[in-house]
N, C-alpha and C positions, 0 to 999 in steps of 0.2 A: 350517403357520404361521398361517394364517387362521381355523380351528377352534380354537387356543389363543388367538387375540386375541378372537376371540367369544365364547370360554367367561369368560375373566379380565373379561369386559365395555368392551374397548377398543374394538370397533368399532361404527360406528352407534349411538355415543351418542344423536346430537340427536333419535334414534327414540324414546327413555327416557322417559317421563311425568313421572318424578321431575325432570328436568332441563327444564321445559318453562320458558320465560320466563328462560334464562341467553343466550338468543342464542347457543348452540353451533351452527356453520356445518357444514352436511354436508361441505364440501372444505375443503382447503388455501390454496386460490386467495388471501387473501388476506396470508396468510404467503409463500406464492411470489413473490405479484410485487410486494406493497408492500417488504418487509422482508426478503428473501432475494436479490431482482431488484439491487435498489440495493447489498447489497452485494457481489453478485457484478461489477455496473457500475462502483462505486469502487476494486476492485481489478483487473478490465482498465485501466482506465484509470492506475493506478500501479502498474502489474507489474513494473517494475524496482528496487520498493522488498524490501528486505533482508527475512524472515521476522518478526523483532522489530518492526519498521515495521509491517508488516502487520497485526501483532499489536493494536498500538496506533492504527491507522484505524481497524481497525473498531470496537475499544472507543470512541472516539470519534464513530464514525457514529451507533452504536447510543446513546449520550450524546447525541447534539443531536438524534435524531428518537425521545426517548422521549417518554410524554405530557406530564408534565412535567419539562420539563431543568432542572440547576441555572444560575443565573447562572454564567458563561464568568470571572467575577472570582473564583468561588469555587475555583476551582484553582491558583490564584496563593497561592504559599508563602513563608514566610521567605527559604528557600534563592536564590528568584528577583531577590531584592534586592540580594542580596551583588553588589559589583562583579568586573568579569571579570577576571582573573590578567593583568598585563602580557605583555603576548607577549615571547618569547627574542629577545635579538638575534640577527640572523644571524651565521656564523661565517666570516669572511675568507674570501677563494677563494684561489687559489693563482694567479700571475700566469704565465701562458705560455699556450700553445694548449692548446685545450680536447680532452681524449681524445676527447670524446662532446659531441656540440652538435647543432642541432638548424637550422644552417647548412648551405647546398649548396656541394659542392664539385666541380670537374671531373672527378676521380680516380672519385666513382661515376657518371661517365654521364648526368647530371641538364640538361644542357646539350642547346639545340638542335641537330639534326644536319642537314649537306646533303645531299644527292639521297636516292634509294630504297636501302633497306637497305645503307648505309653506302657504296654505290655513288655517285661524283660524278656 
């Protein structure tokens, strides 16, 4: 693999004559830890976010630490204007005890008990 990347002329560019005064960096180093680091850092820190989320941070990281960003106004759309749909009313409950609630009842055990293991 490394005899075909030196043959194609992909490694050891910045050794090239031709390429002298482009400032090609012999490493990675600063693709690693400026722009790779941060967003490996902004997705530990929102890892509970859904794959489509994800998707959309980083398109956004990579948007505010480009060199020049656009104005934060210039992605404001039509669409964001339009007012928000009334919410639905709720729909009546039904009056009597609840199947499923989220109340304690003595029936499961949820009550203090006297002396050791049910022993007075």
């Amino acid at each position: 693999l490394l005899a075909k990347l030196a043959q194609r002329g992909h490694l050891f560019t910045y050794l090239d004559p031709a390429h002298d005064g482009l400032g090609i960096s012999s490493s990675t180093n600063q693709a690693e830890g400026a722009i790779n680091a941060g967003l490996r850092d902004m997705l530990r820190r929102h890892r509970g976010m859904p794959e489509h989320h994800q998707r959309r941070a980083v398109e956004w990281w990579l948007t505010i630490h480009a060199l020049d960003p656009p104005e934060p106004g210039s992605f404001i759309t039509p669409e964001n204007y339009q007012p928000p749909a009334p919410a639905a009313t709720p729909l009546d409950e039904a009056i009597g005890p609840a199947t499923y609630d989220t109340g304690l009842t003595a029936e499961e055990g949820l009550w203090h008990r006297r002396g050791w293991a049910g022993r007075s």
